[in-house]
C-alpha positions as CSV (number, residue, x, y, z in Angstrom):
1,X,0.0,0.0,0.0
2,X,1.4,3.5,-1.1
3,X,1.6,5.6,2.4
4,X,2.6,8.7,0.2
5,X,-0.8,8.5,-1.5
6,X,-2.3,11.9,-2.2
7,X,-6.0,13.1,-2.0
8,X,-6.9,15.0,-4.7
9,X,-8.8,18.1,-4.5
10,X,-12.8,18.1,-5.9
11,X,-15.2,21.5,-5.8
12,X,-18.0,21.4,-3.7
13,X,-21.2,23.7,-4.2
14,X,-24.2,24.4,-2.0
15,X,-26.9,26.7,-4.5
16,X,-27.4,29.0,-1.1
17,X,-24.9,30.3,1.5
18,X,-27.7,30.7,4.1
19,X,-30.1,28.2,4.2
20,X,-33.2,28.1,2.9
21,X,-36.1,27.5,5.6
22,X,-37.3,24.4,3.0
23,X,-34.2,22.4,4.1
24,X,-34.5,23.3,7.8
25,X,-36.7,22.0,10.8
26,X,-38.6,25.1,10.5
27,X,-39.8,24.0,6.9
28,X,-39.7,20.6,5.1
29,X,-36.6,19.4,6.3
30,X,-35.5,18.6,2.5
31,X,-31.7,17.6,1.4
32,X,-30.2,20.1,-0.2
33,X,-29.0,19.9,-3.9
34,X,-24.8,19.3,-3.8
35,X,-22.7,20.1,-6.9
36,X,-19.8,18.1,-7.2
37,X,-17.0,19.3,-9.7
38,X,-13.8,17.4,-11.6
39,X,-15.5,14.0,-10.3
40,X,-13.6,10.9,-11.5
41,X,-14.8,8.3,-9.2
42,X,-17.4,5.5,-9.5
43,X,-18.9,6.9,-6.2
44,X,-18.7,9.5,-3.5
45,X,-19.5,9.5,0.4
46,X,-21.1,12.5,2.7
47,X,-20.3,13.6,5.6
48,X,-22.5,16.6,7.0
49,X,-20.9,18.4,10.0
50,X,-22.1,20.9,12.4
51,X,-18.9,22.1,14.8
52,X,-21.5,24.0,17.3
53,X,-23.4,20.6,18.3
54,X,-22.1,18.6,21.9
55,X,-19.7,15.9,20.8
56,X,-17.1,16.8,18.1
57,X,-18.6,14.5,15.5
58,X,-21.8,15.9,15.3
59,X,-23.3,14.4,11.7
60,X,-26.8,15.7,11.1
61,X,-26.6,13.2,7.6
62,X,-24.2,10.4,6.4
63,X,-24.5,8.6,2.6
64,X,-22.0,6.6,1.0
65,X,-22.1,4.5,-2.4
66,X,-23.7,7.6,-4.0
67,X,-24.2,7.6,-7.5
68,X,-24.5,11.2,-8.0
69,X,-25.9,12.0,-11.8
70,X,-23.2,13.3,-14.0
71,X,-22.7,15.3,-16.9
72,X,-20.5,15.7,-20.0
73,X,-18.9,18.7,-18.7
74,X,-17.5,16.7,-15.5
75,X,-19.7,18.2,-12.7
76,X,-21.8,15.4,-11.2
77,X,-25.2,16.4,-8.5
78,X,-27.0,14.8,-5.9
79,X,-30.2,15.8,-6.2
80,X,-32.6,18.1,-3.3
81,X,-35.0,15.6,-1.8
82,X,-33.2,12.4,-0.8
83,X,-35.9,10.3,1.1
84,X,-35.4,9.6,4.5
85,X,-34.4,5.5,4.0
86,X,-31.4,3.3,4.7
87,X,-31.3,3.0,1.0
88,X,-33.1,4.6,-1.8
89,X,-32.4,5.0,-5.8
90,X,-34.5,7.8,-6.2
91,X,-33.7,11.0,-6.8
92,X,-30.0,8.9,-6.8
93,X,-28.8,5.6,-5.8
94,X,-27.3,5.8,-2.3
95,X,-26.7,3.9,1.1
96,X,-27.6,6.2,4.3
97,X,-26.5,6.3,7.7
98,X,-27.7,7.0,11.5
99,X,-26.9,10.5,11.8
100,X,-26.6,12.4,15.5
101,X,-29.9,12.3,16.1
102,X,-30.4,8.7,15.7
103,X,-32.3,9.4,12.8
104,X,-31.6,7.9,9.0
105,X,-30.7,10.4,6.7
106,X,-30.6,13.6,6.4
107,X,-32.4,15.9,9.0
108,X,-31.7,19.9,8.7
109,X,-30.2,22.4,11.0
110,X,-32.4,23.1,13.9
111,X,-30.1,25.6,16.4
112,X,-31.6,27.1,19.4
113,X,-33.9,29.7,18.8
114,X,-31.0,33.1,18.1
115,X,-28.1,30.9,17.4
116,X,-25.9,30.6,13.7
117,X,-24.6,27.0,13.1
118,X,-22.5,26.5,10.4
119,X,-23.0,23.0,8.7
120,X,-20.3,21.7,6.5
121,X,-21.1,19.2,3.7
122,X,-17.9,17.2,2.9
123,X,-17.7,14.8,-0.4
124,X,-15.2,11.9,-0.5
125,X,-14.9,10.2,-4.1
126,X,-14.5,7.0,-3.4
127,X,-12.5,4.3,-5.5
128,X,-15.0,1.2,-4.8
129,X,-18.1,1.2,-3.3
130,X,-17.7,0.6,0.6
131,X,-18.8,-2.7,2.0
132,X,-20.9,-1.1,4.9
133,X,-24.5,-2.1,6.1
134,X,-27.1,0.4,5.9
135,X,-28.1,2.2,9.2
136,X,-24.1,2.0,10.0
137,X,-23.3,5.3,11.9
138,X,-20.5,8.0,11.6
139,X,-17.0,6.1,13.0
140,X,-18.3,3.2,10.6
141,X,-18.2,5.5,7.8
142,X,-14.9,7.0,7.8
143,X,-13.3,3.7,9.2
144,X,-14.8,1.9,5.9
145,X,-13.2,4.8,3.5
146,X,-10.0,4.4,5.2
147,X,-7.9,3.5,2.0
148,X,-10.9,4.4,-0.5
149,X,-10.7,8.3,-0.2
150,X,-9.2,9.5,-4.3
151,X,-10.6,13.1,-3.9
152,X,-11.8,15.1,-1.2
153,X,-14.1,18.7,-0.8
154,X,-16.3,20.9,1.3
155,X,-18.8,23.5,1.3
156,X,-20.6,24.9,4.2
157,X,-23.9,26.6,4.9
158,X,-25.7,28.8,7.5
159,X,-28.6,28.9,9.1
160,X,-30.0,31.2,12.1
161,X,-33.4,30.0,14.0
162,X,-35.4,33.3,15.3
């Protein structure tokens, strides 16, 4: 195994710096449309952070073995509106995880009433698709890409509750 492997760098897009209350738990709690740029890998895996949570691993949604749709000009998007299940095909194929609250999939920022969270949405490109059981939860995740990881990047987003 090459230790001196290097991770290649991938653009990451979110269509909104602040969030829109339709992808919050003050609207419809919908996954957000991700734009992933200079994608060369059969598959990517998310990891959706928020820093400002207790516990500093705080994952608010986890997907891996996504098969994001992809276009002639090399950018690749998972669609808004990813269902709720351990695994779904529709609006893309993907496996999801427990995220930190226990849940499946994704569930949008919800700080205290007055509070900012930052949320940053982090895509691995992945050189296989990982051998993990749905449901499986965050330390899972990145122990399974261990060795898998081509291409990394990361957006992040906003969102302040009244």
């Amino acid at each position: 195994m090459d230790m001196e492997r290097r991770i290649q760098k991938i653009g990451v897009r979110l269509d909104f710096i602040e969030f829109p209350t339709r992808h919050t738990c003050d609207g419809e709690n919908l996954s957000p449309r991700l734009i992933v740029e200079d994608l060369r890998a059969p598959c990517v895996a998310l990891i959706v952070h928020n820093p400002y949570e207790e516990g500093c691993s705080f994952s608010p949604w986890l997907a891996w073995n996504i098969d994001p749709l992809r276009y002639s000009d090399g950018r690749a998007l998972i669609p808004e509106g990813v269902p709720p299940e351990p695994e779904t095909d529709v609006p893309v194929r993907m496996v999801q995880g427990t995220n930190g609250y226990g849940e499946i999939g994704y569930r949008g920022p919800c700080p205290p009433p007055g509070e900012t969270h930052r949320y940053y949405f982090r895509i691995y490109a992945l050189d296989a698709p990982l051998a993990l059981p749905p449901c499986s939860g965050q330390h899972d995740l990145v122990a399974a890409m261990q060795g898998h990881a081509t291409a990394y990047g990361e957006t992040f987003a906003m969102y302040r509750r009244p």
